[in-house]
C-alpha positions as a Python dict, from the first residue, in 0.01 Angstrom:
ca = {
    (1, 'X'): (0, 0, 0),
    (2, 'X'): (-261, -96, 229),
    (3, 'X'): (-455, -406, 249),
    (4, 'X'): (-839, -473, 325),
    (5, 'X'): (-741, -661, 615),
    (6, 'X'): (-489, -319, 751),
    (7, 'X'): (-769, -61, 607),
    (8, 'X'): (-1018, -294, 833),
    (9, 'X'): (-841, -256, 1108),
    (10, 'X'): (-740, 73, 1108),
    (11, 'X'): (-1098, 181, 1063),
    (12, 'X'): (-1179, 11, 1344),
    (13, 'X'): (-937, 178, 1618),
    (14, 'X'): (-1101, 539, 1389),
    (15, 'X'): (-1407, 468, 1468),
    (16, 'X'): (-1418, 339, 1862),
    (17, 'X'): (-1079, 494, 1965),
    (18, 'X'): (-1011, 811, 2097),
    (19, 'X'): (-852, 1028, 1852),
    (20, 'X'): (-565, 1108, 2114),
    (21, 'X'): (-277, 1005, 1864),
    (22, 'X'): (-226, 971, 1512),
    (23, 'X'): (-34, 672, 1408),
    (24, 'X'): (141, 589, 1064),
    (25, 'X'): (-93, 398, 859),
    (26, 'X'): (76, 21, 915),
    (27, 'X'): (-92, -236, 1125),
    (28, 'X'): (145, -391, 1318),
    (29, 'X'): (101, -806, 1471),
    (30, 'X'): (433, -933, 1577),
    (31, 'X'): (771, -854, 1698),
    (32, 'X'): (1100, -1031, 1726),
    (33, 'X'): (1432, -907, 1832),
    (34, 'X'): (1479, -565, 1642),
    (35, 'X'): (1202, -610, 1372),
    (36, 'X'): (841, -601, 1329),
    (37, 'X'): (581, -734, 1113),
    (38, 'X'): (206, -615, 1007),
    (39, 'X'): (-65, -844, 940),
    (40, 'X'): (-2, -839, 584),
    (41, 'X'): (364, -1024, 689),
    (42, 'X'): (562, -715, 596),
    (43, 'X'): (873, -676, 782),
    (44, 'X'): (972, -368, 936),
    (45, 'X'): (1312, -204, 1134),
    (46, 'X'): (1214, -66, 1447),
    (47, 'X'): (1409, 220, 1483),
    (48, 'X'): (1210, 378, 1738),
    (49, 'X'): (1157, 80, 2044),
    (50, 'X'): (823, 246, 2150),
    (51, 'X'): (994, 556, 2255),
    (52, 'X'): (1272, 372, 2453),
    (53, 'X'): (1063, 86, 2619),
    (54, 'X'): (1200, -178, 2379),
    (55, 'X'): (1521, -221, 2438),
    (56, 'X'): (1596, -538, 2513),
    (57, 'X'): (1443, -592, 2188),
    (58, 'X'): (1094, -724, 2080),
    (59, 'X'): (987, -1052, 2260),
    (60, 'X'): (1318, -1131, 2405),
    (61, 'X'): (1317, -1488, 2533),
    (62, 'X'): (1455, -1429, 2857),
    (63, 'X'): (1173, -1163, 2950),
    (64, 'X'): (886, -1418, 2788),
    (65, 'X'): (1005, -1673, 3012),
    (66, 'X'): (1028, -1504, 3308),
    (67, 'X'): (660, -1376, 3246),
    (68, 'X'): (523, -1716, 3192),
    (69, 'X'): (700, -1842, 3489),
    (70, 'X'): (588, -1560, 3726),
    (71, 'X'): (222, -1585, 3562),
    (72, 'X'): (233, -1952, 3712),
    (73, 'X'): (287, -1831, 4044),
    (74, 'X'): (156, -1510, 4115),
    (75, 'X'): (44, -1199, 3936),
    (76, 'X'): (-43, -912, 4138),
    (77, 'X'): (-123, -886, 4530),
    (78, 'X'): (-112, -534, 4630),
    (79, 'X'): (116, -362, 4804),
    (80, 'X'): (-127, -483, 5151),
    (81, 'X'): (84, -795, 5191),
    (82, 'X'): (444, -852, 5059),
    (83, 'X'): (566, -1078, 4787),
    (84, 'X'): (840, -1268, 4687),
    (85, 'X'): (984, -1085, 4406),
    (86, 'X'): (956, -725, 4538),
    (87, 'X'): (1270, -721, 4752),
    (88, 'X'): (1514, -863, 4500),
    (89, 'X'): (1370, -590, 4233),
    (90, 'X'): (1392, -274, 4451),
    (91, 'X'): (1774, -409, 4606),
    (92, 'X'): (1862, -476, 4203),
    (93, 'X'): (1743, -116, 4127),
    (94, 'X'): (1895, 59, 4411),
    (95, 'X'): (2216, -83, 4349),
    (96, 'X'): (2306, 34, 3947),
    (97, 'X'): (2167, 431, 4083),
    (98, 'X'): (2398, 491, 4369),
    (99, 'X'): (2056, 622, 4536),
    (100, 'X'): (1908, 451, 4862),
    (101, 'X'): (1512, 371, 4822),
    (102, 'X'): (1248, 331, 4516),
    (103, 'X'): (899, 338, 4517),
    (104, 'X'): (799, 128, 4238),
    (105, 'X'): (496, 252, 4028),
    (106, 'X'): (339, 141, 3689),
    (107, 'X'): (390, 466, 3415),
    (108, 'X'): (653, 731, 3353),
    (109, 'X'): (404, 982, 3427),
    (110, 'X'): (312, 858, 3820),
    (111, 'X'): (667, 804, 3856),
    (112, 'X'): (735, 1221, 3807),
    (113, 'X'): (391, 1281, 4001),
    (114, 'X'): (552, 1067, 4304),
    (115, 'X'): (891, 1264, 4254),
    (116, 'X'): (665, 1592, 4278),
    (117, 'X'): (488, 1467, 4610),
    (118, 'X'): (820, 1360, 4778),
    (119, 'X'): (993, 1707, 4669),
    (120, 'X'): (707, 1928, 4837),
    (121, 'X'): (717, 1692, 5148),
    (122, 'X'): (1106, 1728, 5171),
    (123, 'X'): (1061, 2091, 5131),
    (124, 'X'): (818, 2120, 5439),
    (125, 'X'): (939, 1891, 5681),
    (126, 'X'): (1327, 1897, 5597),
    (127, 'X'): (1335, 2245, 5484),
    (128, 'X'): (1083, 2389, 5653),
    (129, 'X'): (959, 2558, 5364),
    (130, 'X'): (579, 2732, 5502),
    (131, 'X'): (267, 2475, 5367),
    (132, 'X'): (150, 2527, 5034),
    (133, 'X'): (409, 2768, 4901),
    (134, 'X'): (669, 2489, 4785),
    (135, 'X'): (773, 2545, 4415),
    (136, 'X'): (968, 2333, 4162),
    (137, 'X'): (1162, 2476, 3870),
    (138, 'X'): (1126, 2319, 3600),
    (139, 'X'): (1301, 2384, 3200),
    (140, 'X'): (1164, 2518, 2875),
    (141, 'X'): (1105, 2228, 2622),
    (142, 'X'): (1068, 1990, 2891),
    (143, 'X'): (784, 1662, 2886),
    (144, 'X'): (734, 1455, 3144),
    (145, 'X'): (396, 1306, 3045),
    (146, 'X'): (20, 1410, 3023),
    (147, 'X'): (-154, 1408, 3341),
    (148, 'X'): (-306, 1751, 3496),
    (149, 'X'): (-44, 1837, 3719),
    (150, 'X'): (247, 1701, 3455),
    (151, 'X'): (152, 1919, 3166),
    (152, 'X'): (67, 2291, 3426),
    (153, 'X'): (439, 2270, 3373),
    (154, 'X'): (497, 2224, 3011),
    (155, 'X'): (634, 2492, 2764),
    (156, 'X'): (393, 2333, 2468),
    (157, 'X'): (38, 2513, 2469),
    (158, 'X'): (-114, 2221, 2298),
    (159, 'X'): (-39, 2017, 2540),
    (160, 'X'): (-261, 2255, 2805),
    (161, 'X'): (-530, 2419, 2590),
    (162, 'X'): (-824, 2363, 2760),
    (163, 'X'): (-761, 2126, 3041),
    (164, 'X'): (-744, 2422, 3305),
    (165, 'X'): (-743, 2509, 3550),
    (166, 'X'): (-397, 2398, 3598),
    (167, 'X'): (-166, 2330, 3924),
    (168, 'X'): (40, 2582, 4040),
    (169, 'X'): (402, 2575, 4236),
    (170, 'X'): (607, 2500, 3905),
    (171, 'X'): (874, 2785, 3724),
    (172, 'X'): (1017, 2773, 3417),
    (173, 'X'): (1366, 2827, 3373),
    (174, 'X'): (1590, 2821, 3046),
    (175, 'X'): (1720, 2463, 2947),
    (176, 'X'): (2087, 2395, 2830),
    (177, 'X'): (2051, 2464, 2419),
    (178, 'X'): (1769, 2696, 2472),
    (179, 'X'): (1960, 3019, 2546),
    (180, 'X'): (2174, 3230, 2331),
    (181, 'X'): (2538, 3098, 2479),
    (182, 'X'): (2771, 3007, 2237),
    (183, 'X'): (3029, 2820, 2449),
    (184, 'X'): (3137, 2757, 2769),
    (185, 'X'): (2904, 2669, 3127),
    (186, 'X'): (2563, 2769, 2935),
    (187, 'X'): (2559, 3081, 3135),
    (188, 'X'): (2212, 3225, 3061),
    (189, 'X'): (2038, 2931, 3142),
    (190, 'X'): (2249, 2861, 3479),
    (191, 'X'): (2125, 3245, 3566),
    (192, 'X'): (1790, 3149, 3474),
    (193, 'X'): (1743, 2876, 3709),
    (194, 'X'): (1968, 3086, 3948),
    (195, 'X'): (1722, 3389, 3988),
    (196, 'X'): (1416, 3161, 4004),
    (197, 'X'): (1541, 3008, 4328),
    (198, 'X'): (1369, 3142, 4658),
    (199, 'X'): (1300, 3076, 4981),
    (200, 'X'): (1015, 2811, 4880),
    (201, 'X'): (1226, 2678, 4643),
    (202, 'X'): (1197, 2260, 4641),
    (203, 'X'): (1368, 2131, 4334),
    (204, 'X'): (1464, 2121, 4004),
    (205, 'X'): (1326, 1891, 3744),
    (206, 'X'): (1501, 1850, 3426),
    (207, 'X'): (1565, 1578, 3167),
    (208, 'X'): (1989, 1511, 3102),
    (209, 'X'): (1874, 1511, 2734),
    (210, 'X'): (1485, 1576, 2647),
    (211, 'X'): (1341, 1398, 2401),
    (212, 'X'): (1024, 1476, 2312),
    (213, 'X'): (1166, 1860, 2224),
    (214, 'X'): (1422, 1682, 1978),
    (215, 'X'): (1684, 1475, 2139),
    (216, 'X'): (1817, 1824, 2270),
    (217, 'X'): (2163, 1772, 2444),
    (218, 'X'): (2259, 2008, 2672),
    (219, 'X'): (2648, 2123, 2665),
    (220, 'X'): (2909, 1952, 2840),
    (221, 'X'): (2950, 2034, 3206),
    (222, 'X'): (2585, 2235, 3208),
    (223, 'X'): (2462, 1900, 3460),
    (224, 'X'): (2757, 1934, 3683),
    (225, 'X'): (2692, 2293, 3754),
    (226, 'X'): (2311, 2253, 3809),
    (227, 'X'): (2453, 1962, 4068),
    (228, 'X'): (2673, 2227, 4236),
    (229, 'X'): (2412, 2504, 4220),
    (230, 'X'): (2146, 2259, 4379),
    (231, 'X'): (2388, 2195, 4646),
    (232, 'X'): (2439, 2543, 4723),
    (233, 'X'): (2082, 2681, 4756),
    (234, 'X'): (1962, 2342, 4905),
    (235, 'X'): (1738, 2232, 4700),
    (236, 'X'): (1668, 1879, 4554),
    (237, 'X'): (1802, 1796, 4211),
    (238, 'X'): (1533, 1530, 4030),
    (239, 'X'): (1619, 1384, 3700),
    (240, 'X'): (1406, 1240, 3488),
    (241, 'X'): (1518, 932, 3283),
    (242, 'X'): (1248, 737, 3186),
    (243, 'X'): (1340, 761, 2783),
    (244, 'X'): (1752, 872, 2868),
    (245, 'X'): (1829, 631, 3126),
    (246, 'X'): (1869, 205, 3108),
    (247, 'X'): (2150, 242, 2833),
    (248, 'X'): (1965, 487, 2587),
    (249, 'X'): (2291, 690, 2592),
    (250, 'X'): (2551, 475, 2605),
    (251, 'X'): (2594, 475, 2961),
    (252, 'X'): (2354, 312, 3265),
    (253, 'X'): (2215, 646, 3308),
    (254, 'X'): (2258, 967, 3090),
    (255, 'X'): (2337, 1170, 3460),
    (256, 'X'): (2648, 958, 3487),
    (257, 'X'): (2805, 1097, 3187),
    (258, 'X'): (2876, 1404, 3426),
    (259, 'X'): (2985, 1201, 3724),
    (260, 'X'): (2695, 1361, 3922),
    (261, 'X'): (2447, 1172, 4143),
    (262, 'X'): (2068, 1341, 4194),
    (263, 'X'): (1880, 1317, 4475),
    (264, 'X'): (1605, 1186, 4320),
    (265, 'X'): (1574, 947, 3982),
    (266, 'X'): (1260, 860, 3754),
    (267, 'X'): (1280, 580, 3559),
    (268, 'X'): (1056, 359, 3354),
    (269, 'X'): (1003, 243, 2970),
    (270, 'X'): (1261, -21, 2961),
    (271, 'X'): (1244, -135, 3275),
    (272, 'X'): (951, -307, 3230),
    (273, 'X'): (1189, -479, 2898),
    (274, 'X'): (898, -364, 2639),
    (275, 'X'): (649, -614, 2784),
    (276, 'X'): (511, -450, 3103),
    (277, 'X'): (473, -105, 3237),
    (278, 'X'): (726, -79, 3518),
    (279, 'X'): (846, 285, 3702),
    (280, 'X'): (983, 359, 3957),
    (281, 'X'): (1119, 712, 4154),
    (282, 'X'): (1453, 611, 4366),
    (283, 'X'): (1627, 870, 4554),
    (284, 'X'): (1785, 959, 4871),
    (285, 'X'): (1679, 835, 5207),
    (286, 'X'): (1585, 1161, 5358),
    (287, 'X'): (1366, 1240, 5051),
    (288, 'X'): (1215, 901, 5086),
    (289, 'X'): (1164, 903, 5464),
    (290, 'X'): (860, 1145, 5428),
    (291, 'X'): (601, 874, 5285),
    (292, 'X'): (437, 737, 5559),
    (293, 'X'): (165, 465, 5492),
    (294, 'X'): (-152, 618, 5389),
    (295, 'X'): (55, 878, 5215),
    (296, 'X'): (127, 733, 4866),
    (297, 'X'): (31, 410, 4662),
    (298, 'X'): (-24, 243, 4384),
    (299, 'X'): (-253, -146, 4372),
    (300, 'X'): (-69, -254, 4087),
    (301, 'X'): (288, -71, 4166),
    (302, 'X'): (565, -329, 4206),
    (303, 'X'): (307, -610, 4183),
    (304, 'X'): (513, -993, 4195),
    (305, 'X'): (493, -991, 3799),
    (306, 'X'): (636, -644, 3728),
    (307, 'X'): (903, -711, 4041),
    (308, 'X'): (1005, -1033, 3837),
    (309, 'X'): (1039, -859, 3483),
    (310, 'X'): (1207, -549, 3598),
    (311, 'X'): (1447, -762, 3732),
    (312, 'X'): (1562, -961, 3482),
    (313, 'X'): (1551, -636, 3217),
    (314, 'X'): (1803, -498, 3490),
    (315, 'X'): (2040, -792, 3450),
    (316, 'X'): (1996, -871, 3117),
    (317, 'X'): (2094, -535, 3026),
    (318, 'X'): (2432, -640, 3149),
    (319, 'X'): (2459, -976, 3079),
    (320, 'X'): (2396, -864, 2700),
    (321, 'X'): (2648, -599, 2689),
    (322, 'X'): (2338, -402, 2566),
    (323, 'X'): (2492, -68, 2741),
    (324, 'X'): (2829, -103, 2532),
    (325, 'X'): (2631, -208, 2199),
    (326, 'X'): (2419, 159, 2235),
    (327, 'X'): (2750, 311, 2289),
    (328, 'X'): (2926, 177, 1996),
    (329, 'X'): (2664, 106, 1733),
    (330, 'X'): (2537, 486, 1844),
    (331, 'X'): (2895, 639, 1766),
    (332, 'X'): (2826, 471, 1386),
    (333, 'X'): (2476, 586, 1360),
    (334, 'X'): (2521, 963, 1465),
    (335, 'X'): (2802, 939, 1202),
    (336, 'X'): (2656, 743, 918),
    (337, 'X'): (2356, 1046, 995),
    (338, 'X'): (2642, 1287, 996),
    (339, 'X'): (2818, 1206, 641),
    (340, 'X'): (2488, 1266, 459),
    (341, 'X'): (2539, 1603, 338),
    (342, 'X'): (2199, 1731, 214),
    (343, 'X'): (2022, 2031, 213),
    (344, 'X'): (1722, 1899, 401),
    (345, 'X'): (1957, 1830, 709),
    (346, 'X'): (2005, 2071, 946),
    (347, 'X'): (2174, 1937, 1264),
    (348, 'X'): (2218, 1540, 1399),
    (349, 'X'): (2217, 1506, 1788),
    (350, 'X'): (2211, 1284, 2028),
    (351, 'X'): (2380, 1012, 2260),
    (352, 'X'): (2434, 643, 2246),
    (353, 'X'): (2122, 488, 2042),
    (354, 'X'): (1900, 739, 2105),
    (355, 'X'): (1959, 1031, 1757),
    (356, 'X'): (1739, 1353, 1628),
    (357, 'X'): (1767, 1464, 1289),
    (358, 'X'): (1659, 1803, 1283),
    (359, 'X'): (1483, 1883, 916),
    (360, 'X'): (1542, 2217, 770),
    (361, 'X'): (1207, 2457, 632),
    (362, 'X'): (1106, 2246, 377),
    (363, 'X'): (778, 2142, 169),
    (364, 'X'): (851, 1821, 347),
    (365, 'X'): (865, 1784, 730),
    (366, 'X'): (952, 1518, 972),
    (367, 'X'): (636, 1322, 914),
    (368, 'X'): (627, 1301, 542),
    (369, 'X'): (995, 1122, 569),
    (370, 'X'): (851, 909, 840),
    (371, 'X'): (593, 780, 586),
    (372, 'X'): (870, 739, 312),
    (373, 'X'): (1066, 498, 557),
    (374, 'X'): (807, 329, 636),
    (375, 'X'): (778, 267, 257),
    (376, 'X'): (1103, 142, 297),
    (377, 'X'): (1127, -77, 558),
    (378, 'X'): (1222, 154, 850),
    (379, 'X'): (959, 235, 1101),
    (380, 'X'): (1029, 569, 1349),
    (381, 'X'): (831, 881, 1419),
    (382, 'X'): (901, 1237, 1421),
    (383, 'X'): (842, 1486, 1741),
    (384, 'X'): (716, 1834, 1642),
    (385, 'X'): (745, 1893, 1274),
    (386, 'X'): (1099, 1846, 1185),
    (387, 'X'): (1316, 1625, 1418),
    (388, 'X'): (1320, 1249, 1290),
    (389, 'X'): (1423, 1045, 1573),
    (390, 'X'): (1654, 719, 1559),
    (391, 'X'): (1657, 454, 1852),
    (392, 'X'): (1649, 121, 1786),
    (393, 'X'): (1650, -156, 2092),
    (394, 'X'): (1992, -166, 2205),
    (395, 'X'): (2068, -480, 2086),
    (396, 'X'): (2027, -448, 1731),
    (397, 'X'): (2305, -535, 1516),
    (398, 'X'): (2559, -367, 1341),
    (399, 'X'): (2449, -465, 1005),
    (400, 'X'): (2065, -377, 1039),
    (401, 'X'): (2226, -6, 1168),
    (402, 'X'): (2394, -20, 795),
    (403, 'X'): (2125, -95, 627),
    (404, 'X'): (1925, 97, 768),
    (405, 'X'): (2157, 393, 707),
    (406, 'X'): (2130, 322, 331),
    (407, 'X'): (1746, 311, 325),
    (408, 'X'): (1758, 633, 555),
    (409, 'X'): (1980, 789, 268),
    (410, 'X'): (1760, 707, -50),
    (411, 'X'): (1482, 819, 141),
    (412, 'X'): (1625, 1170, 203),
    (413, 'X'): (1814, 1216, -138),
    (414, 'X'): (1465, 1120, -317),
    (415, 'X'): (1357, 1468, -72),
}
């Protein structure tokens, strides 16, 4: 039940906000570790981490410190002169991706625009693909944010109603899970992408596991051959990991579950350890080599303060064993999800700390069990009508994933 002092506040964000997203009704003030609190001093399980940007956990010490500290010294510069922090970050981030350069930038979304430039300048002056007529396939279900160029792509009409007229040079190809195969390499969709590729083909674009359609993992093996088929036609595989990739999964990066490398990475969310927004694009030096100065840039990309933070969310991911604690507590959570043998349930999915609970045609959808949590304890949000999704920062503990398995199992048997 809501307070004055929630209702207040909420009316307030109604009435001068944009009505661009539609939150659960809580109003939320503070966050430690794993949980949050509203203004009323309810406490809350965040089993959601601001769509993977939290997982180091809420306010972790090490990350406040190193803010305050860098604060002291210096905040942001430009990329006009360089600073002292930038260096270390970019030779930290390099290192754990097996890639050569990164461009740092600020969102998700103007990490996979910078992929998009450096693809179309590979394909003209390393391919010699003929100007203007470079294209980039890209999957069905896919998101890769909301700017103009990002969502001429997408498979979702909501997401483009009336923002035309839209960019061209993108194709749409079947994702792994999307087709009709019932075992085996994925066939269909390897065809797909297969008889989209041309002459003027750049890249591919995919997600290892997309989110936003569901936590939708493809089959085993179905990376590896869009690896092989990349390096047949030569064309650039890009992988986007800004929700998948820092641990989500279980491993550094969800590509690595296939042994494959890209040629190009996006990253972001919890890089920037859930207290700054931090991006970056890192890929192969002969993809990289095309920027020139002049060509691409960013005035607060890889300024001293986000150098500093992405840093230490890189190391503390390892120091914390955060990596092996999604790997583990996930293999409990995707089965505590799995023993609950109702009706509403129709699949559980996922990898590591990062789960979709796909609802079956109900009276109820995704949403309305979202609001029953919440009731509960348990904050998360849905994505389309009926997947629920579960992942919590990485270093929550076994115990809160237990109880919040019990409250997620009265909710749903109260369905």
């Amino acid at each position: 039940m809501l307070d004055d002092i929630q209702k207040n506040q909420i009316k307030k964000e109604s009435i001068f906000g944009a009505k661009n997203y539609k939150p659960l009704p809580v109003v939320l003030e503070r966050g430690q570790g794993e949980f949050l609190w509203d203004i009323s001093g309810n406490k809350y399980l965040d089993m959601m981490s601001a769509y993977s940007a939290v997982s180091h956990g809420h306010s972790h010490p090490e990350l406040v410190k190193t803010v305050i500290e860098q604060v002291k010294k210096l905040s942001v510069v430009s990329r006009a002169f360089y600073s002292r922090t930038l260096g270390d970050f970019l030779e930290h981030l390099v290192s754990i991706t097996g890639l050569d350069v990164a461009l740092p930038m600020n969102t998700g979304a103007e990490a996979v625009e910078t992929a998009i430039k450096a693809a179309r300048k590979w394909a003209y002056l390393n391919k010699g693909v003929k100007q203007n007529q470079a294209e980039i396939i890209v999957v069905d279900g896919n998101f890769h944010g909301r700017t103009t160029t990002i969502i001429s792509f997408s498979s979702d009409d909501s997401y483009k109603r009336d923002f035309g007229p839209l960019t061209p040079g993108f194709v749409q190809a079947k994702y792994c899970n999307s087709c009709s195969c019932s075992e085996g390499k994925c066939i269909e969709s390897l065809e797909s992408i297969s008889n989209l590729i041309n002459e003027n083909t750049a890249a591919i674009l995919i997600e290892p596991i997309q989110g936003e359609a569901g936590i939708i993992v493809p089959r085993e093996g179905w990376l590896k051959e869009v690896r092989k088929l990349c390096d047949k036609e030569n064309i650039l595989l890009l992988v986007d990991e800004i929700q998948s990739g820092l641990g989500r999964t279980g491993s550094m990066f969800a590509f690595q579950h296939e042994n494959i490398l890209p040629d190009g990475l996006i990253v972001g969310k919890a890089l920037g350890g859930g207290i700054l927004p931090v991006s970056a694009f890192i890929a192969k030096q002969e993809v990289m080599d095309n920027f020139i100065p002049g060509t691409h840039g960013s005035t607060f990309g890889g300024n001293p303060l986000a150098a500093a933070v992405g840093k230490r969310a890189l190391e503390l991911l390892v120091e914390e064993n955060l990596i092996e604690n999604s790997k583990i507590l996930g293999e409990e959570l995707k089965l505590g999800l799995e023993s609950m043998e109702y009706d509403l349930i129709k699949e559980v999915r996922g990898k590591g700390l990062w789960i979709g609970v796909e609802l079956n045609n109900s009276s109820k959808t995704a949403n309305d069990l979202c609001m029953d949590l919440l009731n509960e304890g348990v904050l998360t949000k849905e994505t389309h009508d009926n997947v629920i999704r579960f992942a919590p920062p990485l270093m929550i503990s076994r115990s809160n994933i237990e109880w919040a398995l019990e409250k997620i199992d009265k909710t749903i048997k109260r369905f």
